[in-house]
N, C-alpha and C positions, 0 to 999 in steps of 0.2 A: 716424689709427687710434685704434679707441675700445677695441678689446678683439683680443688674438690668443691660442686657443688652440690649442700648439703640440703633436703628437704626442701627443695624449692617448689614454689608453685606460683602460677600467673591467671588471674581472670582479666580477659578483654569486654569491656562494656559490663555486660549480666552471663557470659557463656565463662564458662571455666578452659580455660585450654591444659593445662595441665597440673597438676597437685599431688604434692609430695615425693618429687622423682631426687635422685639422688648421681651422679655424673664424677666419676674423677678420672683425671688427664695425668699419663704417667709418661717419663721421658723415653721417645722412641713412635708412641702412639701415633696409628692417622684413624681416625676416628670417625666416620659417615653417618649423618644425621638421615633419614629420610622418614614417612610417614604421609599419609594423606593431607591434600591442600588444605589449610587451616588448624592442622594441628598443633600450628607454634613454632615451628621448628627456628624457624628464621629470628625470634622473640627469644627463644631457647638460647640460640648464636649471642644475640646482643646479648644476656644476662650472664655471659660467659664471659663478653670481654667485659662485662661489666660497664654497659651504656645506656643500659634500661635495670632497672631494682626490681627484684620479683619481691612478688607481695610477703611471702613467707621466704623462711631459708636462708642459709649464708653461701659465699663465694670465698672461702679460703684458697690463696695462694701466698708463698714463699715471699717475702719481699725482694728477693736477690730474682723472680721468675718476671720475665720480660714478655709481655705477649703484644700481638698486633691483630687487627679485624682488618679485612679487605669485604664492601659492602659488597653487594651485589653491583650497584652502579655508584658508580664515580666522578662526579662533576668535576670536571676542569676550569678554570676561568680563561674567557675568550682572553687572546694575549700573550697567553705565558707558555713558552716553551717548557720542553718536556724537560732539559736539565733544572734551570729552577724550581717547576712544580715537585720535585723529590729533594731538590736544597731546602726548597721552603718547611720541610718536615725533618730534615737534619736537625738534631738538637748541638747547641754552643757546645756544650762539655760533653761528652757521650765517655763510658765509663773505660773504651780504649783508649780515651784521646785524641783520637783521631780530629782531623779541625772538618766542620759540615762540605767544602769542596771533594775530600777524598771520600767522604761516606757515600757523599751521590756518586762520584766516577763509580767506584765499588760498585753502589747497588744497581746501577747503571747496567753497568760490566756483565752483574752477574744474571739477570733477567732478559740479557739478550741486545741491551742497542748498542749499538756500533758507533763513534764518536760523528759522523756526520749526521746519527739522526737526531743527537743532543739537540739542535736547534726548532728543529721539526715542532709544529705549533701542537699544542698537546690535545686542544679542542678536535682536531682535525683529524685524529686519528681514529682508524678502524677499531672495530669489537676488539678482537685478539689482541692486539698491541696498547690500545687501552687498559685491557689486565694486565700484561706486562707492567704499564706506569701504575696503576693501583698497586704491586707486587713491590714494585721498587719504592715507594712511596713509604709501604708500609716498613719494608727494610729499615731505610733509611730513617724513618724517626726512634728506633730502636739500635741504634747503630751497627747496622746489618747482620745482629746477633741475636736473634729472636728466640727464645727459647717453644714457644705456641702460638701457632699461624692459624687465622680464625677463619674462615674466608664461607658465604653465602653464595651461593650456586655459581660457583667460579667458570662452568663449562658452557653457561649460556654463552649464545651470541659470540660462540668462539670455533673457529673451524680447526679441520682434524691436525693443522701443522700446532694450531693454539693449544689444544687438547694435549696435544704429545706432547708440548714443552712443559704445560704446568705438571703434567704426569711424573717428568722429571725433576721439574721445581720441586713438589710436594715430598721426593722420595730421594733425593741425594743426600749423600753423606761428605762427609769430613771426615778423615782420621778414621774411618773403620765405622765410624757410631750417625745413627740417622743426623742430620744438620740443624733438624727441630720436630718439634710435634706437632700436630695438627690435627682441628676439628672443620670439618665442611658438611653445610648443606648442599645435597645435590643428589637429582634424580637419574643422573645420566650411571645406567648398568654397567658399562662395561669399564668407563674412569672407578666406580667402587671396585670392580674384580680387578683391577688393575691398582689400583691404590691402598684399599683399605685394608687396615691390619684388625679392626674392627667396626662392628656396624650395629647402628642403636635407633629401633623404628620409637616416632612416638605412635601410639593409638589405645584406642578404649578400649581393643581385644587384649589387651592383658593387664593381669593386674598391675597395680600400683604404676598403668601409663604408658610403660615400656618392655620395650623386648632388646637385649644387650646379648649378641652374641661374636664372640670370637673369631676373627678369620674375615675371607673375602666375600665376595655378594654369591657366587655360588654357594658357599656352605651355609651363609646365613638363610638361605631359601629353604637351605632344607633343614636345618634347624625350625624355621620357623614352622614347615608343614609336619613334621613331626607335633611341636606345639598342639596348632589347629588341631591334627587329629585325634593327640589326647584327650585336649578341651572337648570335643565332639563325644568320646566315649564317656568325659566323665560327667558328662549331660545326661546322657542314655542309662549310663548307671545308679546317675540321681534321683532319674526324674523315677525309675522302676520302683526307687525306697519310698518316693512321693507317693506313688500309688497305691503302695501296698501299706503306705498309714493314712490313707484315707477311706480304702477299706475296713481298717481297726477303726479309725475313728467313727465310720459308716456304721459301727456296729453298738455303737451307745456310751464308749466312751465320756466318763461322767466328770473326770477328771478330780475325782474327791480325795483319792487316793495319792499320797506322795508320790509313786511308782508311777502311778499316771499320767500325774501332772508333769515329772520330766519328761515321760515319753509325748504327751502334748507340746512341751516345749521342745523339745529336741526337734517332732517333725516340722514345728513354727521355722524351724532353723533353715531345716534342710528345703522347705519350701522358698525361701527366704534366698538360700544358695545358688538353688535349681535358676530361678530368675536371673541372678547378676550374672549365672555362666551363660544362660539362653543371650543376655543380652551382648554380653563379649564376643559371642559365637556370632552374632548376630552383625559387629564392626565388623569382625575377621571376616565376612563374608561379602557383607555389602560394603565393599570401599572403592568402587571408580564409574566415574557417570557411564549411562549405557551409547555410546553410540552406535549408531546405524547409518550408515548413508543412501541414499534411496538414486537406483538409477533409471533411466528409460525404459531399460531392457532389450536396447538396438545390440544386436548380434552382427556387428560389422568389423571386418578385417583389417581395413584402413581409416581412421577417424580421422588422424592427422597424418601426411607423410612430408617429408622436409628433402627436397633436392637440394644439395648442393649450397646450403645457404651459408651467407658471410654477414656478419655484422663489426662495424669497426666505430668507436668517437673520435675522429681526428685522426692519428696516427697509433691510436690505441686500438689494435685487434681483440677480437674478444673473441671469436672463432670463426674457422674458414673451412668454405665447401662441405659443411656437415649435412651428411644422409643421415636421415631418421622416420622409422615408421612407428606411429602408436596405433593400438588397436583391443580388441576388447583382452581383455587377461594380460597384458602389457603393464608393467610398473616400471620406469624408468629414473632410475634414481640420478642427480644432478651432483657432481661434487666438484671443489676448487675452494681456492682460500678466497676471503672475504674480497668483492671487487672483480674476480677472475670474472663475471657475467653472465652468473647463474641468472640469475632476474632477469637479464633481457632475455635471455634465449628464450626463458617462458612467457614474457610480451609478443615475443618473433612467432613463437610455436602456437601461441594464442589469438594470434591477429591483431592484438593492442600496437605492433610496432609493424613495421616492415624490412624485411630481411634488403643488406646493400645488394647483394645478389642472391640469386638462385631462386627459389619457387616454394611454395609451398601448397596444396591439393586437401582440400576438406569434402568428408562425405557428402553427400546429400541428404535431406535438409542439411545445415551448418551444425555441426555437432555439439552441446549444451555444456557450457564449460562452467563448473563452479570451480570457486579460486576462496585457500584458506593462506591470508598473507600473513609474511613476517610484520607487516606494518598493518597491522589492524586497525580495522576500523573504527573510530574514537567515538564514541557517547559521551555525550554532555556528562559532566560529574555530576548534574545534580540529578539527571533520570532516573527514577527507580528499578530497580533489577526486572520487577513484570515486567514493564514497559519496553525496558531490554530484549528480554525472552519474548513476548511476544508484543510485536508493537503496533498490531491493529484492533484489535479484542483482549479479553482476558481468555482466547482462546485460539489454539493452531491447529492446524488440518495435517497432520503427519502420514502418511502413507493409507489414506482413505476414512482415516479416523476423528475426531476431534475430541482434541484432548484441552482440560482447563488448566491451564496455565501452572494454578500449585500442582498436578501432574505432572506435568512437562517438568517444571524448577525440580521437583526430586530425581527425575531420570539424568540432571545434572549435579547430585549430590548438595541443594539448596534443601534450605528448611524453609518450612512457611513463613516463620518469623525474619525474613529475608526479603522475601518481596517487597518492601517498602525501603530496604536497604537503597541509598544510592550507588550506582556503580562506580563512583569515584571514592569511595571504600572500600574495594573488592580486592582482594588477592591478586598478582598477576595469573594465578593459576585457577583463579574465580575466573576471569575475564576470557581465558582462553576457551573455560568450559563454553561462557555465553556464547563465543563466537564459534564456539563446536554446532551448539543447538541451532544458531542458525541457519547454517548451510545445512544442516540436513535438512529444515524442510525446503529447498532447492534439488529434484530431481535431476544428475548429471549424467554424460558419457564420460564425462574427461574430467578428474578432480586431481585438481592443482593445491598440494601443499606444501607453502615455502617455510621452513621450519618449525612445522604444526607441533614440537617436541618442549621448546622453550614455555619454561613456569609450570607444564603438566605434571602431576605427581605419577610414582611407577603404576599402579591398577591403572587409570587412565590412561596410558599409555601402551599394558599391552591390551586395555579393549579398544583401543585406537586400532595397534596391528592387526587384531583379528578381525574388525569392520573391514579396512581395508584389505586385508588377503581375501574379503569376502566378496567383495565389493565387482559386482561383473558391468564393469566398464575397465575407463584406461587410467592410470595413474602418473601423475609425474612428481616426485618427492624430492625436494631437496631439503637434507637435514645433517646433521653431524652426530646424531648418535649409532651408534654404529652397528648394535644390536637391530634397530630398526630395518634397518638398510638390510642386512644378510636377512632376516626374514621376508622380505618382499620386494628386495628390487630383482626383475629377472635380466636388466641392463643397469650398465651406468657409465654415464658419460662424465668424462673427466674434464676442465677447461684447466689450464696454465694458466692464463690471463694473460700470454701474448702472441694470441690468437689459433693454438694450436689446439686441438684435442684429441682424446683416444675413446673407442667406445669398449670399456670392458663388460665380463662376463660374471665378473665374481667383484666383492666387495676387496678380497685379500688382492686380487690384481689390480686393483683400483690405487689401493694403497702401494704398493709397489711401484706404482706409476706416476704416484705422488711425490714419492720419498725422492724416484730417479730424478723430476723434477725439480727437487728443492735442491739436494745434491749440485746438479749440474749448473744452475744459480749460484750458489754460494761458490763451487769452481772457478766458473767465471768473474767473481768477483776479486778472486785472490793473486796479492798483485804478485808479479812476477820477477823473479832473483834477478838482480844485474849480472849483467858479465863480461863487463868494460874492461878487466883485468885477467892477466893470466892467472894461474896459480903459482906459476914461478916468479912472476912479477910480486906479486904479494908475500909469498915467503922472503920474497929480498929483502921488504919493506915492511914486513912484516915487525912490532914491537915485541920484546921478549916476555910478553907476559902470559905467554899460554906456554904451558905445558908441550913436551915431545909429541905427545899422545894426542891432545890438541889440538896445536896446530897442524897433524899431520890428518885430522878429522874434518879443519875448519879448510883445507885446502882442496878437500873431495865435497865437499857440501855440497855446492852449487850444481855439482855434475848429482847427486844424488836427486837434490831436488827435483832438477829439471827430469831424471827418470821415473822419480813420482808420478810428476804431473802428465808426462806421457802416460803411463799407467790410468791415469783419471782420464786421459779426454780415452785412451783404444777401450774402457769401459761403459762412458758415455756414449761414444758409438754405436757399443754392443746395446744396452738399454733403449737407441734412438730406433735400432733396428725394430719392425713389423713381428719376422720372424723368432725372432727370442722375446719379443713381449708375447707372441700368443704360446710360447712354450714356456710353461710354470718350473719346469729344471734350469731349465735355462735362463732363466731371468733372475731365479735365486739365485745361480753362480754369476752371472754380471752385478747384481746388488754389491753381494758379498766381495767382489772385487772390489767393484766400487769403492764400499766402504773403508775396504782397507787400504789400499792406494789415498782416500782422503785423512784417512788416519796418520798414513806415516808421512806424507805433506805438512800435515799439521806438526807431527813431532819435529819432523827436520826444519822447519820455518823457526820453532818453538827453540829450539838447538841453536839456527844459526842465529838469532837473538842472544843467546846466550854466549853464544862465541867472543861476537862483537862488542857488547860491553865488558866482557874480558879484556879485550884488546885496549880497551878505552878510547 
C-alpha cells in the first residue's frame, strides 16, 4: 500500500464537493480521476499529495513512500535555465546519495533533454517540453525514485509527440515491475484507454460520491452503463412499491396498530429512497452543457479554397504551395507539434493574415467565420458570470428565442447561485463553457476551433462532437485529442514545421506521418561514426583489453553502423515517397523498417560506447 485515503471529504465556500470517499494507491496503480467540471477532482489531487487538508478524513501513507505532484501549470522564473530549475529541487542528501548535479543530468536524461538543451531558458519553452521540466523537476526533488506521480491534467496543452512520451513516462518499467504508481486527473479518452489500469469518476450519480472500476476507459464505460441502467430499474421498481402503498395508505390507514405503524414507516422509507435514486438518476443523466451551434444555412461548395499558398517568418517555413478547399460538411482537422503553424494557416485560411504566395477565393457575400481560440478571450476577474453570459441584458436571443440569462447559465451546467460569481473564480472548465455560450449566439459557415478540448470535462465534450458532426457548415479543428479527431475530421492536414506538409485521409495516417517525421529528425540529428582509421590499423594499436570475441566485434562496428544508417535514410526514402504514404500496406512496412533500422543504430552506437571505454 502506497497511499490510503480514508473518509475524506471537502466543502468549497457553502457547496460540498465531496464527502466521505475513501481512495487507496497500491504499487503498480495508474489510476484516472475524471468526473464533471467542479466536482473536485483536481482538490481531490492536492489532498493526495497532501497540499490542501480535507475537512474530515486522514491520508495514511508508509513513511519510507516517496511521492511527487506535477501541477497542471508550472511557473518558471524568468532567467533560469532549465538545468538549474530541476537542481534547484535536488535535495543535498537524497537517500541514494547521489550529490544534486547527477540527480538533474538523470532526471534530465530520463524525460528527454538532450545536453545542449540544459541551457535552453526554461521560461521560453513550449506546452510539451515544459511538462517534460515539471516531470523532471518533480523527479528530481525525490531523487529520481518516486514511488507515486501525482500529476493534474498532464495532456493539456501538449501535442500528440507530448502525449506519446508522457504515455510512456507514466507506463515504463524497471526490472520487470511498473517504475511507480500514478494518480492523474484528465479528460483526454483515449491517454485513459491507453494508461489507465484503473479509473475513479467523482459524481452525485452514485453513492457515497464515486464510481471505482477496474481496467481501461473502454470497460469503465461499460461498467458504468450497466450501473445507470440498474439504478434506472431500481427506480421503476421502487417507485411501483411507492404506489402500491399509497394505495394502502389511500385506504384509511390509521396507523394505531403496531403492524401498521411499521408498514407506515417502512413506506416513509421507501419514499424517502425512491427520491435519492430519482436524484442520482438525475446527475447520471444531466452532466454536460448542451451545446448547439447555429449556422446560416448557406449550401455552398466552396466557402474557402486556398491555391498554392506559402507562409514563412524569416527563414522559417511553415508551409508551402498548400491546396485546400472547405465547404459545407467539410471538417478539416490541423495537426503538428507546438509552433509547426497550426495558428497562422487559420489567420491565412481566415483573412486575419495574408498568404506569402499563392491565393486564396471566398464565396460570395464573404463567408461568416466564428473563431473558438486556444487564447481566450480574458474578462475582467471581477465581472460577474451574468455579465459574462450575457453582456448586454439579462437576456440572449438564441436561435429566434429569448432566453433569460438564469436559462441560458443552466444549458451550461451553472446554478443560479452563480450568477454573481466573478469569473475570476471560475474553473478552467467553467470558462471554457462561457466561451462555448458565446459563440453560439454567433450564427456561422465556417467555425474555427483551436483546441476547444482543453479544461472541458468527457459529457461536454462528446455533446461538443455531436454539435459539431451536426453542425451544417464548414469546420476547421485543431486539437490533440484524438478520439475527437477520428470522429469528425473528414481530412487532415499535417505541418512539420519546416515548411512541408501532407494532406491525410485518416487520423491513423496522420499519425504515421508524424512518427516518419520525428524519426527522420532525430536521424538526422545522430552524429556519425568516424572512419579515419582502418580496421587493421586499429587492431595494430589496438590495447589488450578486449576480449578475442571483442575486438573482433569492435573492429566490424563501424562497417555495421554505417549499414544501419543506410537502412534508415533507403527507409526514409520510402516514407518521403507520395506513393507509399497513400498506400496503408505500405507504409506500415517502411514504418516498421524504419523503426528497426533506428533500433539497431541505436544499439550498435550504444555497443560501440561500450567497446571504447573498454579500451580505455
Amino acid at each position: 500500500m502506497l497511499l490510503h485515503a480514508r473518509n475524506i471529504s471537502k466543502t468549497h465556500s457553502v457547496r460540498t464537493l465531496f464527502e466521505g470517499i475513501s481512495i487507496r494507491v497500491d504499487q503498480g496503480d495508474r489510476i484516472g480521476v475524471i468526473g464533471p467540471n467542479g466536482a473536485g477532482k483536481s482538490t481531490l489531487l492536492k489532498i493526495l499529495a497532501q497540499q490542501d487538508p480535507p475537512d474530515t478524513g486522514e491520508i495514511v501513507t508508509p513513511s519510507a513512500v516517496s511521492s511527487v505532484y506535477i501541477p497542471q501549470v508550472d511557473i518558471f522564473d524568468e532567467g533560469v535555465n532549465v538545468f538549474d530549475a530541476v537542481l534547484s529541487k535536488a535535495p543535498e542528501h537524497a537517500a541514494n546519495h547521489l550529490d544534486p548535479e547527477t540527480i538533474t543530468e538523470i532526471a534530465l536524461s530520463r524525460v528527454g533533454f538532450e545536453k545542449d538543451q540544459w541551457t535552453m531558458q526554461a521560461a521560453t519553452l513550449s506546452g510539451g517540453w515544459r511538462k517534460r521540466l515539471s516531470s523532471a523537476c518533480a523527479l528530481s526533488s525525490c531523487g529520481n525514485e518516486p514511488d507515486l506521480v501525482l500529476l493534474d491534467e498532464p495532456t493539456n496543452h501538449l501535442d500528440l509527440a507530448g502525449i506519446a512520451w508522457l504515455e510512456e513516462f507514466l507506463t515504463q518499467r524497471i526490472g520487470g515491475q511498473a517504475a511507480y504508481a500514478s494518480v492523474f486527473v484528465t479528460h483526454d479518452r483515449r491517454f485513459l484507454e491507453q494508461v489507465a489500469t484503473r479509473i475513479i469518476e467523482l459524481s452525485d450519480a452514485y453513492p457515497g460520491g464515486l464510481l471505482s472500476v477496474d481496467g481501461n476507459y473502454t470497460e469503465f464505460i461499460r461498467r458504468r452503463a450497466e450501473f445507470i441502467d440498474g439504478q434506472a430499474k431500481a427506480v421503476q421498481s421502487l417507485a411501483n412499491e411507492v404506489r402500491r402503498d399509497n394505495v394502502w395508505l389511500g385506504r384509511g390507514a390509521q396507523g394505531r396498530q403496531t403492524k401498521q405503524k411499521k408498514q407506515i414507516d417502512a413506506s416513509a422509507d421507501r419514499r424517502a429512497e425512491l427520491n435519492e435514486l430519482k436524484a442520482r438518476n438525475e446527475a447520471a443523466t444531466n452532466t454536460g452543457a448542451l451545446v448547439e451551434f447555429s449556422s446560416t444555412d448557406r449550401q455552398t461548395k466552396k466557402l474557402i479554397a486556398a491555391t498554392e499558398i506559402s507562409k514563412a517568418y524569416g527563414d522559417n517555413k511553415l508551409f508551402t504551395k498548400l491546396d485546400l478547399v472547405l465547404g459545407v460538411g467539410d471538417c478539416v482537422g490541423l495537426l503538428g507539434a507546438n509552433g509547426s503553424g497550426k495558428t497562422t494557416l487559420i489567420k491565412v485560411l481566415t483573412g486575419e493574415l495574408e498568404p506569402d504566395e499563392g491565393s486564396i477565393q471566398y464565396s460570395e457575400p464573404m463567408p461568416k467565420v466564428v473563431i473558438f481560440s486556444q487564447h481566450r478571450k480574458d474578462f475582467p476577474s471581477n465581472m460577474p458570470l451574468s455579465e459574462a453570459l450575457c453582456p448586454v441584458s439579462d437576456r440572449v436571443e438564441f436561435r429566434g428565442r429569448t432566453m433569460h440569462v438564469k436559462s441560458w447559465a443552466r444549458r451550461f451546467m451553472f446554478r443560479d447561485d452563480q450568477l454573481a460569481q466573478p469569473v475570476g473564480s471560475l474553473s478552467g472548465g467553467e470558462l471554457a463553457r462561457v466561451h462555448i455560450a458565446r459563440i453560439m449566439l454567433e450564427a456561422a459557415d465556417v467555425l474555427v476551433l483551436d483546441e476547444p478540448t482543453n479544461d472541458l470535462d468527457i459529457p461536454t465534450l462528446e455533446l461538443l462532437e455531436e454539435s459539431l458532426s451536426d453542425f451544417p457548415g464548414a469546420v476547421i479543428l485543431v486539437t490533440h485529442d484524438r478520439i475527437m479527431l477520428e470522429k469528425l475530421a473528414t481530412r487532415i492536414v499535417v505541418l512539420d514545421g519546416t515548411g512541408e506538409q501532407q494532406i491525410c485521409p485518416s487520423l491513423d495516417q496522420a499519425i504515421r506521418v508524424l512518427n516518419a517525421q520525428s524519426a527522420q529528425q532525430e536521424a538526422a540529428s545522430q552524429p556519425k561514426p568516424k572512419a579515419e582509421k582502418t580496421g587493421k590499423t586499429r587492431a595494430a594499436n589496438q590495447p589488450k583489453k578486449l576480449s578475442y570475441k571483442d575486438q573482433r566485434e569492435y573492429d566490424s562496428i563501424e562497417e555495421n553502423i554505417m549499414e544501419a544508417d543506410g537502412q534508415i535514410e533507403t527507409a526514409q526514402a520510402a516514407l518521403a515517397d507520395p506513393k507509399v504514404l497513400a498506400d496503408h500496406e505500405k507504409m506500415t512496412k517502411a514504418c516498421k523498417a524504419l523503426d528497426e533500422a533506428q533500433a539497431e543504430s541505436a544499439r550498435l552506437y550504444a555497443r560501440w560506447d561500450e567497446l571504447e571505454s573498454m579500451r580505455g
